[in-house]
C-alpha positions as CSV (number, residue, x, y, z in Angstrom):
1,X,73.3,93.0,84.3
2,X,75.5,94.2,87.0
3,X,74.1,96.7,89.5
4,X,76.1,99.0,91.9
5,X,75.0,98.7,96.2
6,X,74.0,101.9,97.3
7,X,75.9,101.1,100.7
8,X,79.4,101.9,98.8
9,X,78.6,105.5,98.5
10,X,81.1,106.9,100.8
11,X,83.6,105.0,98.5
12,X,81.8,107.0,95.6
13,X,83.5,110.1,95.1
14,X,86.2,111.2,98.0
15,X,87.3,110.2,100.8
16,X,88.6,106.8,99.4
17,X,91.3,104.3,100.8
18,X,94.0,105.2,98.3
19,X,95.0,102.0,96.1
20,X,98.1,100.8,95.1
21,X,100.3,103.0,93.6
22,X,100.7,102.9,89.6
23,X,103.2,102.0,87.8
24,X,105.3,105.3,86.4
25,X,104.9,105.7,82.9
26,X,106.0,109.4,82.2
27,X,107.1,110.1,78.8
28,X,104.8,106.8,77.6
29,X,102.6,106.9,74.5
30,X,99.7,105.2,76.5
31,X,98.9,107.6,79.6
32,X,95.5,109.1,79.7
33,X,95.5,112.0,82.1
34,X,95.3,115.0,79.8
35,X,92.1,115.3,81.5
36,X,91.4,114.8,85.3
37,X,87.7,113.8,86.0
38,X,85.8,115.1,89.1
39,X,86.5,112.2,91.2
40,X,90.3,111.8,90.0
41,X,90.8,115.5,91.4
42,X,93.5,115.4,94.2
43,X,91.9,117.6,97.3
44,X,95.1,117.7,99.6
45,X,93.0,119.3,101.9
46,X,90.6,116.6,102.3
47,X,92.5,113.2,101.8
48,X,93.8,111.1,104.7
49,X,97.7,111.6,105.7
50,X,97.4,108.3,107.0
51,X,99.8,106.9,109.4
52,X,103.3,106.4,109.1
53,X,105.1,102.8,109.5
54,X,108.6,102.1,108.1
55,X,108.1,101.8,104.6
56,X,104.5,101.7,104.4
57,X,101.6,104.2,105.2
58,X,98.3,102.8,107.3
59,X,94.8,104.1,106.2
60,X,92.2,103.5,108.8
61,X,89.0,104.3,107.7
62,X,85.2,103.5,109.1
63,X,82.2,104.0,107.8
64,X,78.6,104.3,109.2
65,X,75.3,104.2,106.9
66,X,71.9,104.4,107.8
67,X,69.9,103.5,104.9
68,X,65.8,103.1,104.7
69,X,64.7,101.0,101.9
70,X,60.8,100.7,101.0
71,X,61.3,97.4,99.8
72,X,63.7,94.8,101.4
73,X,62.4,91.8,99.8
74,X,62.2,92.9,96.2
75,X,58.5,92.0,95.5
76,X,55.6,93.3,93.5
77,X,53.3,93.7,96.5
78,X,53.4,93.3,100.0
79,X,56.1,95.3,100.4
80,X,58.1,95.1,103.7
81,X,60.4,99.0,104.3
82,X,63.2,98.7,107.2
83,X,65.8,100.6,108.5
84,X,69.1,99.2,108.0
85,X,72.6,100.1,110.0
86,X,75.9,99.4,108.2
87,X,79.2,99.3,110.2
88,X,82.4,99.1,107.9
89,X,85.6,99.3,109.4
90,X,88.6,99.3,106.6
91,X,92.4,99.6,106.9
92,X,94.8,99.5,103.9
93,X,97.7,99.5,104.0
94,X,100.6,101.0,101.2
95,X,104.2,101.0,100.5
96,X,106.0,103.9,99.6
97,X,108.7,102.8,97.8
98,X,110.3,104.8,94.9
99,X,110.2,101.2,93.0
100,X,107.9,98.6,93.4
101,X,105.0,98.4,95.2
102,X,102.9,96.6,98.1
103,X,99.8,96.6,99.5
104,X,97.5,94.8,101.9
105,X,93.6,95.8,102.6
106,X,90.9,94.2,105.0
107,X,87.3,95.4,105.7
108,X,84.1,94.2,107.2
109,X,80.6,95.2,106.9
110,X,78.2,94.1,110.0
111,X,74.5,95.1,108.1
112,X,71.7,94.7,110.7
113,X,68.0,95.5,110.4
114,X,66.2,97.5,112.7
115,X,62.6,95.3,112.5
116,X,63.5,92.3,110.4
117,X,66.8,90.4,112.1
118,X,66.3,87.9,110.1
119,X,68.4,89.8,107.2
120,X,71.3,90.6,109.2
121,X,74.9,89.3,107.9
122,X,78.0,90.2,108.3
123,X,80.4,90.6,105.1
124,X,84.6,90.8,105.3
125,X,87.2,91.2,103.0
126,X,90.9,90.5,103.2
127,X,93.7,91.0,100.0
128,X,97.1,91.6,99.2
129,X,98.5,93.3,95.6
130,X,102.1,93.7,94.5
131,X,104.0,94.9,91.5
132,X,107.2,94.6,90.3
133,X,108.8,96.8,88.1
134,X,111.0,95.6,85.8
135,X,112.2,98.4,83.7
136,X,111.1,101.0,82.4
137,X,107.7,100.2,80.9
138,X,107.8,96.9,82.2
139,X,106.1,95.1,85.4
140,X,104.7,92.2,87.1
141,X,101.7,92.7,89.3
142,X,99.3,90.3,90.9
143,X,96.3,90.1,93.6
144,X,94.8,87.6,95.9
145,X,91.6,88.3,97.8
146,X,89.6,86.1,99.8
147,X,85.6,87.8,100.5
148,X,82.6,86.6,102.6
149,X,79.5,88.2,101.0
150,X,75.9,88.5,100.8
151,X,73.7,88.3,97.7
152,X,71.1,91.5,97.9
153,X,67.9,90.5,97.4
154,X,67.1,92.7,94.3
155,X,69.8,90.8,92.7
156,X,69.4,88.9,89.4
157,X,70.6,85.5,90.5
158,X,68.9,85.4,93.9
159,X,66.6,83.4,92.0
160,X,63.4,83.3,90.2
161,X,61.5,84.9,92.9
162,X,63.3,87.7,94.8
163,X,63.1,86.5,98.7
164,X,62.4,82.7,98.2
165,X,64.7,81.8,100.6
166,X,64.4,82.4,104.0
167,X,68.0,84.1,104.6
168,X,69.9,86.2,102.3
169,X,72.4,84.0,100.2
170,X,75.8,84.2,101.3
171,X,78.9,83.0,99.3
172,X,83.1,83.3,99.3
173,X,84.6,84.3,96.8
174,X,88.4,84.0,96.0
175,X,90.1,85.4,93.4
176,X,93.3,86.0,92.3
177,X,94.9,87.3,89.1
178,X,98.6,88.0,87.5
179,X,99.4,90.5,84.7
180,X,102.3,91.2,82.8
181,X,103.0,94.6,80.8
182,X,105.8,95.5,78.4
183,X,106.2,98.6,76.2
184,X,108.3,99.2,73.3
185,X,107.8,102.4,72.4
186,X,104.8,102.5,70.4
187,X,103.5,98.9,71.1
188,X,102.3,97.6,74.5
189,X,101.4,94.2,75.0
190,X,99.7,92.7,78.5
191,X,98.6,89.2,79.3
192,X,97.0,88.7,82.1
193,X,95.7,85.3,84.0
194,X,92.3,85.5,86.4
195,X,90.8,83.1,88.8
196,X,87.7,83.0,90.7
197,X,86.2,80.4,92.9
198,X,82.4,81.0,94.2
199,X,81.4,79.3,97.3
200,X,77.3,79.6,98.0
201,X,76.3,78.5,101.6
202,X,72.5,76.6,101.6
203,X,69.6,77.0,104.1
204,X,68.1,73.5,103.8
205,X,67.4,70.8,101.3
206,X,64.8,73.0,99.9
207,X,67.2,76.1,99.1
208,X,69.9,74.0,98.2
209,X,73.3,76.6,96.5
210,X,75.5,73.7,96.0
211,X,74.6,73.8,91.9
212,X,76.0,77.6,91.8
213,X,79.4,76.8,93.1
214,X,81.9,76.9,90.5
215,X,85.3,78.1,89.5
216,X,86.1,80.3,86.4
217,X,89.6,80.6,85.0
218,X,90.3,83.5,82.1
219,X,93.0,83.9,79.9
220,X,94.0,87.0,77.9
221,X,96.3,89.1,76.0
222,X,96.5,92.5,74.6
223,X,98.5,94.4,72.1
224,X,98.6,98.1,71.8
225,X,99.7,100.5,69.0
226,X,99.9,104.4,69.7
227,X,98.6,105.9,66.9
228,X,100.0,109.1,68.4
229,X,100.9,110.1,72.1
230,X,96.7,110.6,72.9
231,X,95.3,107.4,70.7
232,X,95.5,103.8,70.6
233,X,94.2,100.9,68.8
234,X,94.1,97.4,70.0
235,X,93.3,93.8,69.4
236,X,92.1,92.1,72.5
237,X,91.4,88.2,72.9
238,X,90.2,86.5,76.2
239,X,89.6,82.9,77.1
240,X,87.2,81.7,79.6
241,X,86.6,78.3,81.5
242,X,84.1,77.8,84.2
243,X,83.9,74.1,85.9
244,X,80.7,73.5,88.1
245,X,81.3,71.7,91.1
246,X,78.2,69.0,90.5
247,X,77.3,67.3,87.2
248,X,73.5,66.5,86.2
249,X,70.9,68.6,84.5
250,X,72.2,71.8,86.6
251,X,76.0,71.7,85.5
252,X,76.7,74.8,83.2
253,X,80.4,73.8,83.2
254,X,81.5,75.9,79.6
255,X,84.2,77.3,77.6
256,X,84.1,80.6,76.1
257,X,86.1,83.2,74.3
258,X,86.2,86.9,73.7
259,X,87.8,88.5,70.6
260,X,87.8,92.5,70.1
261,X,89.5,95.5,68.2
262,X,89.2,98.6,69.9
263,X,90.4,102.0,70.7
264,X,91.4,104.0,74.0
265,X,92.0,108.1,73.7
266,X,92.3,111.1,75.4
267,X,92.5,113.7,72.0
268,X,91.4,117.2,73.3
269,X,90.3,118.7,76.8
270,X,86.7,117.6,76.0
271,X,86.9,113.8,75.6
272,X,88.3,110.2,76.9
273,X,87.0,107.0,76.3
274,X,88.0,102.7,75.5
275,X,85.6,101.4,73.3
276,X,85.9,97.9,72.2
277,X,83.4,95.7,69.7
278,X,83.9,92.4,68.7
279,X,82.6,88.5,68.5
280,X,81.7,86.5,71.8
281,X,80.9,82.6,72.5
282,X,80.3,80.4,75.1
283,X,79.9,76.6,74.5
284,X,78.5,74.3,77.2
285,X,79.7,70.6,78.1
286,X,75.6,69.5,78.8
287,X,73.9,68.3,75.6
288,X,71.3,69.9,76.8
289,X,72.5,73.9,76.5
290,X,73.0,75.7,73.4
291,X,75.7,77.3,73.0
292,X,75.5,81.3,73.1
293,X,76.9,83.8,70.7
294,X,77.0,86.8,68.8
295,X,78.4,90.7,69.2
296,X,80.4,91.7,71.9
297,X,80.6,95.3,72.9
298,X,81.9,97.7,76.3
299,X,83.0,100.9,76.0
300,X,83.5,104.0,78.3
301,X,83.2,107.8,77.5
302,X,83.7,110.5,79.7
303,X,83.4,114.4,78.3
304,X,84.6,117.6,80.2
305,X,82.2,120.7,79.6
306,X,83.9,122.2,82.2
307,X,87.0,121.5,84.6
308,X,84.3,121.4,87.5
309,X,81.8,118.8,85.3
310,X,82.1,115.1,84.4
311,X,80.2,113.7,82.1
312,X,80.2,109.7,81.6
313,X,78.6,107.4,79.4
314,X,79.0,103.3,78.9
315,X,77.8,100.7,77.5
316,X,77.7,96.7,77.5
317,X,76.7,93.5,75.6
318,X,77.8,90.5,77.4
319,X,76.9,86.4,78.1
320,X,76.8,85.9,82.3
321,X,76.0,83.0,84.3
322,X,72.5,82.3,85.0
323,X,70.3,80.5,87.6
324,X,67.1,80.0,86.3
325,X,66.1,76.5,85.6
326,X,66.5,75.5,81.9
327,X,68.9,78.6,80.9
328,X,72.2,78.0,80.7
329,X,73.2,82.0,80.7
330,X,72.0,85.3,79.5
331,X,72.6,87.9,77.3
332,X,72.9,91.1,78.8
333,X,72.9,94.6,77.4
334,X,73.3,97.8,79.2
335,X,73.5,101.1,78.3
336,X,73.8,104.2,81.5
337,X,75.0,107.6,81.8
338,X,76.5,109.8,85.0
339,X,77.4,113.1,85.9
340,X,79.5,114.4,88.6
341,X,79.8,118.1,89.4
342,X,82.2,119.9,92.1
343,X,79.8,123.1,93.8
344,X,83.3,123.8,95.7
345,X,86.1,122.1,96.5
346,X,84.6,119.9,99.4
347,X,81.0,120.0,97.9
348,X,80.4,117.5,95.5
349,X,77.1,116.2,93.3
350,X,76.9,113.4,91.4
351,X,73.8,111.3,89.8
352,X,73.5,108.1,87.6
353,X,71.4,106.1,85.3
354,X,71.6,102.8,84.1
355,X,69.6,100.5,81.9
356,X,69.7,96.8,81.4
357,X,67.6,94.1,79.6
358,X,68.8,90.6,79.7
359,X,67.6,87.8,77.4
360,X,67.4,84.3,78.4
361,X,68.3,81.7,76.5
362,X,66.5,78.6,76.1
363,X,63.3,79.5,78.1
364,X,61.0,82.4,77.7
365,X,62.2,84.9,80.0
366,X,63.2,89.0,79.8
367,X,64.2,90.9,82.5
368,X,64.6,95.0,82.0
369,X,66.1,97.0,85.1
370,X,66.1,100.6,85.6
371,X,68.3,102.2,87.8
372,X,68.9,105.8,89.1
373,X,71.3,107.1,91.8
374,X,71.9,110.5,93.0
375,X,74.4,111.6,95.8
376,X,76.0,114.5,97.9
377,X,79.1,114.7,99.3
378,X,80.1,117.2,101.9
379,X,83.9,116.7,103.1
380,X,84.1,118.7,106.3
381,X,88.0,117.8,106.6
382,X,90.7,115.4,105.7
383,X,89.2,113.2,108.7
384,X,85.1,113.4,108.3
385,X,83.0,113.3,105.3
386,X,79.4,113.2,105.3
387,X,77.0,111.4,102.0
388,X,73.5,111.5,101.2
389,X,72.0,108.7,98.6
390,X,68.9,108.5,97.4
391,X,68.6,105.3,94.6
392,X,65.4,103.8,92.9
393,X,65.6,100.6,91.1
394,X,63.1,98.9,88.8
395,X,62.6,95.3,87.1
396,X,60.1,94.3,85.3
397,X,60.6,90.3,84.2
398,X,58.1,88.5,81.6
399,X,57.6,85.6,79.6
400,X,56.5,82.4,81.1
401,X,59.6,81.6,83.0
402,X,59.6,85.2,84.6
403,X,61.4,86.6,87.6
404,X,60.0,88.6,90.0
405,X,58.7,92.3,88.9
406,X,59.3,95.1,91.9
407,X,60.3,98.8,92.6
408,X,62.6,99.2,95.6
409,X,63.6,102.8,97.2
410,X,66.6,103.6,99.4
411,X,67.7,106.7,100.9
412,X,71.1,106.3,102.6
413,X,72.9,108.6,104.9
414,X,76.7,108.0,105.8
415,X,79.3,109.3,107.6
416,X,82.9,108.2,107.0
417,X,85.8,108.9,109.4
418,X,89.4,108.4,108.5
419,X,92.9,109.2,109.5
């Protein structure tokens, strides 16, 4: 199960580096957009103008959080609260060519602790993203990044006991991917190509990372058919490999597939969704693991009660990697809901809920995680915006090969300035 940090809540809602520009697709059977959500609103008003450079526009942006969390080292009892400063300075940068498209991003976030210093890191990010349009309907696009980051303590592969190790767990992460898209009318097909290299950095013989670092390589294709201008159905395939860096009783080196039909819409001015369901399997080179499979699900729904209300729901049933000794992955289900609501133009609310259990394989271990988020946005300008989080997150692991159980709080007030 995947869960969301709090600290990107000035990314949440407004206020946002813009990305790279889309491809145009006007007259095409497979845009969504009869609907704009809350967050995809444009507010002129309150977006950066950025700054001007030939061809390209320059979007500085930094962002200050002060969060207080009630429980920094995810444990039952014992708990340990701190006060925690986050410095992130961003800039993007984005073409504005008529065809085509280029874009380049880098960001940092310095995280220090106001009683604990031990916890301090620094995290960084750098990319690149292009696309090239081919013709109409048609385009190349590909991404390289290259990330320094820090594994939060509440998170489900920091290890069988949440704050073993002396130091937060820090990693890099590269990844890179290439996809192509051509439409003929009614049919669109996309293949795509997605690498990832992980990179964990050890604190001593004792907390040794080396076994997590690996690479994973996926492989895909896609093939749309516009049942009218608002539906499509599709058949989706993806292949997975994942090589571990060191052999012994610890590799979880696999191959894996993904096979799905599904459907993505956008039929009245109340509903828009991608759901997908299909078969999933992941087969492991050690003797030793099981392989894992059975029903694959994800799937998105957002309803519009109103044009000032957004209301989401989603859903998940998928095999990740796992760190536990004896397991060679998990199963994990989630199910979650969210609702965003504009008070006025530069007022926003928003809250989310998520639920997760994951099922071990292989050893006697279930982990079930709760997790609620609620946020305020106030956007003074098209240079200042301020948020409010508060976020409460729950796990509760049994079995004899359990995790740690905790409750953790955090209540996280940011101010983001861009130009």
């Amino acid at each position: 199960m995947r869960i969301l940090t709090c600290s990107a809540v000035a990314a949440c809602i407004a206020l946002t580096a813009p990305q790279i520009a889309q491809a145009q697709d006007l007259g095409s059977n497979f845009k969504r957009d009869k609907n704009v959500s809350v967050r995809q609103r444009p507010r002129p008003d309150y977006e950066a103008t950025g700054q001007k450079a030939g061809g390209f526009t320059v979007y500085p942006r930094v962002t200050v959080d002060l969060e207080h969390n009630d429980n920094i080292y995810a444990v039952a009892t014992g708990k340990t609260d701190d006060n925690i400063w986050r410095v992130k300075p961003e800039l993007a940068v984005r073409s504005d060519w008529s065809r085509h498209a280029l874009g380049f991003f880098a960001g940092g976030n310095v995280i220090r602790y106001a009683d604990k210093g031990s916890e301090d890191t620094e995290e960084y990010t750098v990319s690149a993203n292009g696309r090239l349009d081919v013709a109409r309907g048609s385009n190349i696009s590909a991404s390289t990044q290259y990330q320094r980051l820090t594994e939060p303590r509440t998170a489900i592969t920091a290890g069988t006991v949440a704050g073993a190790t002396p130091k937060p767990v820090q990693y890099d992460l590269v990844t890179s991917s290439l996809v192509g898209v051509k439409e003929f009318n009614r049919l669109r097909v996309t293949g795509r190509l997605d690498d990832k290299d992980f990179n964990y950095k050890d604190q001593g013989a004792a907390f040794n990372q080396n076994t997590r670092d690996r690479n994973e390589f996926s492989y895909g294709a896609k093939a749309e058919y516009a049942v009218s201008p608002d539906t499509a159905v599709y058949l989706s395939a993806v292949g997975n490999k994942k090589d571990y860096d060191l052999s012994g009783p610890t590799d979880r080196s696999s191959d894996g597939y993904v096979v799905g039909v599904g459907a993505n819409f956008d039929v009245s001015e109340l509903v828009r969704g991608d759901l997908q369901v299909g078969y999933m399997k992941q087969s492991y080179d050690l003797a030793a693991f099981k392989k894992i499979d059975g029903f694959n699900a994800v799937g998105r729904l957002e309803w519009f009660p109103t044009q000032l209300t957004t209301v989401g729901f989603n859903g998940s049933r998928t095999i990740e990697e796992s760190v536990a000794p004896g397991s060679p992955g998990f199963v994990s289900n989630n199910i979650g809901a969210s609702i965003d609501h504009e008070l006025l133009r530069n007022v926003l609310v928003s809250a989310s809920y998520t639920h997760g259990k994951d099922n071990y394989e292989q050893i006697d271990r279930d982990d079930k995680r709760d997790n609620f988020s609620a946020t305020a946005t106030y956007l003074l300008n098209r240079r200042v915006g301020l948020f409010l989080t508060y976020n409460y997150l729950k796990q509760d692991s049994s079995g004899a090969a359990k995790a740690a159980s905790f409750k953790d709080n955090k209540l996280i007030a940011s101010v983001a300035l861009q130009f």
